[in-house]
ZATIBA-969404 format. One record per residue (C-alpha): residue number from 1; residue in one letter; chain; z, y, x. Coordinates in steps of 0.2 Angstrom, whole numbers, padded with zeros to 4 digits. Each point is the difference from the previous one (the first is absolute). Layout:
{nr->NUM&rest->a&kette->A&w->Z&v->Y&u->X} $
...
//
This chain:
{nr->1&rest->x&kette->A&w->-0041&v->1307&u->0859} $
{nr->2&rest->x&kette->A&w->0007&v->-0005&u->0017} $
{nr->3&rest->x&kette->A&w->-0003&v->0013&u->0013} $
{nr->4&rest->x&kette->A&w->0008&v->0002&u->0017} $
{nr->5&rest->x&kette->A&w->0010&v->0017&u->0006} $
{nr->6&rest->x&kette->A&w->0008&v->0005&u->0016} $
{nr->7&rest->x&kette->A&w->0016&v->0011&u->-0008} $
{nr->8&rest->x&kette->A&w->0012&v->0007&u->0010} $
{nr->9&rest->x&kette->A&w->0015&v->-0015&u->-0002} $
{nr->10&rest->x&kette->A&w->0015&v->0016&u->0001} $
{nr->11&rest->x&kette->A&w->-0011&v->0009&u->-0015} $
{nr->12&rest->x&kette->A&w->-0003&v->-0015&u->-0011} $
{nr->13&rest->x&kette->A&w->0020&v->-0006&u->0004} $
{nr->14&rest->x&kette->A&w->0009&v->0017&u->-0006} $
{nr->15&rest->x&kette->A&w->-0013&v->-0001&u->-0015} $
{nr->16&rest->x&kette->A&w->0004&v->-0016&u->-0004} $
{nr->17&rest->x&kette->A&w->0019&v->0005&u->0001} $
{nr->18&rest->x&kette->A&w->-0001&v->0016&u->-0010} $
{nr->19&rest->x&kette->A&w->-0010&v->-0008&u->-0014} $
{nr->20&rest->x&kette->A&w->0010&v->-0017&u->-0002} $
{nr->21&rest->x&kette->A&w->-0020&v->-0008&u->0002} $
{nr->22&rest->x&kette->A&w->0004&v->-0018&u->0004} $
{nr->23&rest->x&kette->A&w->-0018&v->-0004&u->0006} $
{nr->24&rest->x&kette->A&w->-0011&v->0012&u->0009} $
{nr->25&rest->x&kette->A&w->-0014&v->-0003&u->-0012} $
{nr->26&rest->x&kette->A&w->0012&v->0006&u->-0013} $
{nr->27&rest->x&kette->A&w->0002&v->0015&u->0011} $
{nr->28&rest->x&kette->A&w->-0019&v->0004&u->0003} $
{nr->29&rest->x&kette->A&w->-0003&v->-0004&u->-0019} $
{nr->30&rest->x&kette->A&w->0016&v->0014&u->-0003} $
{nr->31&rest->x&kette->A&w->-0008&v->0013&u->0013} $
{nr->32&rest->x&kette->A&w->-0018&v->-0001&u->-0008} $
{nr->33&rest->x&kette->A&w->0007&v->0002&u->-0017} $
{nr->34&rest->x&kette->A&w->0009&v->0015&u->0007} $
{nr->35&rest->x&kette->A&w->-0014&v->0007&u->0006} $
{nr->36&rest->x&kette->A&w->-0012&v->-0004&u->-0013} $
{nr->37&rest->x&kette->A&w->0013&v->0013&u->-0013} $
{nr->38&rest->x&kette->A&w->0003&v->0010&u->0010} $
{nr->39&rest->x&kette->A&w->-0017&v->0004&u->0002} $
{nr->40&rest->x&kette->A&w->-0002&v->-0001&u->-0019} $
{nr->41&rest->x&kette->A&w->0014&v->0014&u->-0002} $
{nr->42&rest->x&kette->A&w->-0009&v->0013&u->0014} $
{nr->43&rest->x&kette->A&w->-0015&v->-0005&u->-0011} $
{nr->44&rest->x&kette->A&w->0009&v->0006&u->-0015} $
{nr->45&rest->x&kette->A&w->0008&v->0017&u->0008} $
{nr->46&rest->x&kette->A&w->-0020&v->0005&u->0002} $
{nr->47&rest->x&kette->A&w->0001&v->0003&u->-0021} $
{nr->48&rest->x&kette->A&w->0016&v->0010&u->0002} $
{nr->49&rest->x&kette->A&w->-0001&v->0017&u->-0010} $
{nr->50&rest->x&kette->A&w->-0019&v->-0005&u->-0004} $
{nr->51&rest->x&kette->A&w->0003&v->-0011&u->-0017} $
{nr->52&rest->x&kette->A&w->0007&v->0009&u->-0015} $
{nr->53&rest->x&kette->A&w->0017&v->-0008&u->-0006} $
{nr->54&rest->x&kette->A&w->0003&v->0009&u->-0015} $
{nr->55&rest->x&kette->A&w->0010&v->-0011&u->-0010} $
{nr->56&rest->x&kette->A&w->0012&v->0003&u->-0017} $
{nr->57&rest->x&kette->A&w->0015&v->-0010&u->0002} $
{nr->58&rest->x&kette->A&w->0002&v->0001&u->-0018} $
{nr->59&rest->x&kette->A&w->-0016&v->-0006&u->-0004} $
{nr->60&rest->x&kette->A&w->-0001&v->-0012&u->0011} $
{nr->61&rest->x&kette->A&w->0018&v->-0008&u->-0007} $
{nr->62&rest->x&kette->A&w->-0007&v->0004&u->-0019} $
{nr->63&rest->x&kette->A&w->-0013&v->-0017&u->0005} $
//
């Protein structure tokens, strides 16, 4: 998909520097993935203390 952006040239240059990105679709695709986990974790968090983790180690290893 080609789309047109209007970054900030300092943003995307220090980005680009930080991650080693050689191609600033690189960076983009980099960024979205990112964000796309770590939405997924904050997502996750929401089920902390609410699922039942009950596990015997020694059963588990007895499989």
């Amino acid at each position: 998909m080609r789309t047109t952006l209007d970054l900030p040239e300092e943003l995307v240059n220090e980005a680009m520097e930080i991650t080693k990105c050689k191609t600033k679709t690189e960076l983009i695709k980099m960024a979205l993935q990112n964000i796309i986990v770590k939405e997924k974790i904050k997502g996750l968090k929401n089920y902390y203390g609410k699922v039942s983790l009950e596990i015997d180690l020694d059963q588990v290893r007895e499989r």
